[in-house]
RODO-2510 file (C-alpha; in nm, 4 decimals, decimal comma):
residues 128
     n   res          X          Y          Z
     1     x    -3,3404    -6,9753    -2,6720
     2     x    -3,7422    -7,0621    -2,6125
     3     x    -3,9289    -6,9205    -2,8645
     4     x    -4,2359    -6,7674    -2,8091
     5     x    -4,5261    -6,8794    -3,0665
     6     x    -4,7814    -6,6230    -2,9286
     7     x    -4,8074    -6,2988    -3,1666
     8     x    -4,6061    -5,9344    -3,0886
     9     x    -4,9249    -5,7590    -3,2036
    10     x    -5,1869    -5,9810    -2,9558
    11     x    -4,9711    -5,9288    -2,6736
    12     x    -4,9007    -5,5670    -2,6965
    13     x    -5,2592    -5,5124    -2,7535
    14     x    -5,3329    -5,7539    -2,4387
    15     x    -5,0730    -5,5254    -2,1972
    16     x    -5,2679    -5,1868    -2,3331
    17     x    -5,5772    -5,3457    -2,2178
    18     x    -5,4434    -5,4861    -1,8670
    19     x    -5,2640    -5,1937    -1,7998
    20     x    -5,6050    -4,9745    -1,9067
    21     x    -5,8112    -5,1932    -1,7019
    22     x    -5,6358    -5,0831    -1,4133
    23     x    -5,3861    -5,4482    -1,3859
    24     x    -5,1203    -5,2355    -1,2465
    25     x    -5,2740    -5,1442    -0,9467
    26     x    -5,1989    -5,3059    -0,5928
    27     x    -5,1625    -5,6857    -0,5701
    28     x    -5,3925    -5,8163    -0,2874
    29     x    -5,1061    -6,0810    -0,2275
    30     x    -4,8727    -5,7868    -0,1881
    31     x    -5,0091    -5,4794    -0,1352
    32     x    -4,7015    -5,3320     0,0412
    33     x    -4,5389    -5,2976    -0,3159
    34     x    -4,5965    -5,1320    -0,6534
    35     x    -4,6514    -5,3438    -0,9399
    36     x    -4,3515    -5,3874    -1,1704
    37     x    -4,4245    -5,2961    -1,5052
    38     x    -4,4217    -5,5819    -1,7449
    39     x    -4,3192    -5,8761    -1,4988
    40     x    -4,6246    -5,8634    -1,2796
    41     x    -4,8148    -5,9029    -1,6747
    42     x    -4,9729    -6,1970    -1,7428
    43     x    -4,7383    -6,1211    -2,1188
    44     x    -4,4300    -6,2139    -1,8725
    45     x    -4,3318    -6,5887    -1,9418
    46     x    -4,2585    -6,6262    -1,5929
    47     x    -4,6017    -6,4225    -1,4430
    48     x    -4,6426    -6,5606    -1,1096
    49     x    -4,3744    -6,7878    -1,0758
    50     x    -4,1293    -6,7223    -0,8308
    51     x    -3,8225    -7,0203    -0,9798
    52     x    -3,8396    -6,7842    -1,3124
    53     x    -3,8654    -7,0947    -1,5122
    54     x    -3,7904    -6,8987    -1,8275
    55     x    -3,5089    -6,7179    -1,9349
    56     x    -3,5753    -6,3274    -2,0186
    57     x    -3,4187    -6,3805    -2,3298
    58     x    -3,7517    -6,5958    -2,4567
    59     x    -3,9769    -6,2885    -2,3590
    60     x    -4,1192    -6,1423    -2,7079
    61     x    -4,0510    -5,7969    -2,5315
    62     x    -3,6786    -5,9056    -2,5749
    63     x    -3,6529    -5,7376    -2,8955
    64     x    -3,7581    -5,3859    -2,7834
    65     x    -3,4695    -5,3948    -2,5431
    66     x    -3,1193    -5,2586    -2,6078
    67     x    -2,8246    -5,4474    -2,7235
    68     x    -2,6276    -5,3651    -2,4306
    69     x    -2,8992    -5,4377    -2,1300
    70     x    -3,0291    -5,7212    -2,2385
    71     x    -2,7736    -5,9497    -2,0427
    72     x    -2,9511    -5,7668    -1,7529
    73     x    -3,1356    -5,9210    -1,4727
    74     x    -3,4835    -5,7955    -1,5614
    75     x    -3,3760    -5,6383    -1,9189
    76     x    -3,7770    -5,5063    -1,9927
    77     x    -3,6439    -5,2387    -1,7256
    78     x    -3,4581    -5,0899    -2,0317
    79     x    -3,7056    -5,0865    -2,3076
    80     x    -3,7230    -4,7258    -2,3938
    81     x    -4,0507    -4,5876    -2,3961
    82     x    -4,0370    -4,1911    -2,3909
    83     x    -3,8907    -3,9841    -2,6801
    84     x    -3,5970    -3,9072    -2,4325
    85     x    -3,5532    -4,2812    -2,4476
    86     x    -3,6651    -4,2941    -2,0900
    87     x    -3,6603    -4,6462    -1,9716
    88     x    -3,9042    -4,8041    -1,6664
    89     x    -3,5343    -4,8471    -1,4687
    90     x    -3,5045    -4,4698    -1,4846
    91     x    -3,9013    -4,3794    -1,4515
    92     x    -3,9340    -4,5873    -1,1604
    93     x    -3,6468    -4,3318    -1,0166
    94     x    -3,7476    -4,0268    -1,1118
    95     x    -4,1282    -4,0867    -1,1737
    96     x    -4,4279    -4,2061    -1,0398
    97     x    -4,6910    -4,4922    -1,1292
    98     x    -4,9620    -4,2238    -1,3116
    99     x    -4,6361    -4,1293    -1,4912
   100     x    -4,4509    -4,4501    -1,5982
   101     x    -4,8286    -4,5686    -1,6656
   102     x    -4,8936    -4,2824    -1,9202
   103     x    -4,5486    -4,3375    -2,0828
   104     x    -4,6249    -4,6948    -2,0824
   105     x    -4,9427    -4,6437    -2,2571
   106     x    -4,8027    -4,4055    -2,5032
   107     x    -4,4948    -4,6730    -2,6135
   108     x    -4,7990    -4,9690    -2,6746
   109     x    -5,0140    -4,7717    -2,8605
   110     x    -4,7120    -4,6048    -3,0395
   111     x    -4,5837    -5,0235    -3,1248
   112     x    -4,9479    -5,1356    -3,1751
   113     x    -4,9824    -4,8371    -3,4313
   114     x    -4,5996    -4,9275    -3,6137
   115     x    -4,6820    -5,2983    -3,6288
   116     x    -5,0092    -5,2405    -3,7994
   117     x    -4,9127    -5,0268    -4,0461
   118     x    -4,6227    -5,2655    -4,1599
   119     x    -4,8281    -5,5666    -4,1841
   120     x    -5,0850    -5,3014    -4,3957
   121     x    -5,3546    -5,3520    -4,1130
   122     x    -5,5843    -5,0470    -4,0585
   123     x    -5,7772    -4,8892    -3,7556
   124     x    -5,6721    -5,0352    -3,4257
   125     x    -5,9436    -5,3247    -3,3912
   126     x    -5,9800    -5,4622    -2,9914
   127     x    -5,7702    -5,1463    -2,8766
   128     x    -5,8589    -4,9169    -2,6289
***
């Protein structure tokens, strides 16, 4: 397995920010499809890259999925990131983008906020 040198704090930090700056909206390359969460991130190893170069498996988001999905073909589809343990495979079925946005949002900052209080880091410094 790759490994991934970049840090899990920096990058969830860097999706809040996309995702707040509005980088899930419509692609001008293809604007007849919504954005999938996560693998249309610059944070995706394999962000505009159509071979997929890198296995999912190398993805630093790899550890928030569970055990059992992450043979999957796009395993970040199964991160939970609701309460209910609502994952983007079932939001994207039953909700819509202001919806799996919000939920999205409330996961990072909820990961961004664990992470910095176990490495004893306070406030939330480059976080929207």
């Amino acid at each position: 397995m790759a490994q991934d040198g970049r840090d899990i704090l920096e990058i969830l930090k860097f999706e809040l920010n996309f995702l707040l700056d509005g980088g899930y909206g419509r692609f001008p390359r293809s604007p007849w499809r919504a954005p999938a969460i996560f693998e249309d991130s610059p944070i995706c190893p394999n962000f505009s890259d159509v071979s997929h170069p890198y296995p999912c498996e190398s993805c630093l988001l790899a550890q928030f999925v569970p055990q059992e999905q992450r043979g999957d073909a796009v395993p970040c589809r199964f991160i939970p990131l609701t309460k209910d343990g609502q994952s983007l495979e079932d939001l994207y079925r039953t909700g819509n983008q202001v919806e799996i946005e919000e939920a999205l949002a409330g996961w990072l900052r909820a990961q961004i906020e664990r992470i910095e209080r176990e490495r004893g880091i306070s406030g939330r410094e480059g976080v929207a």
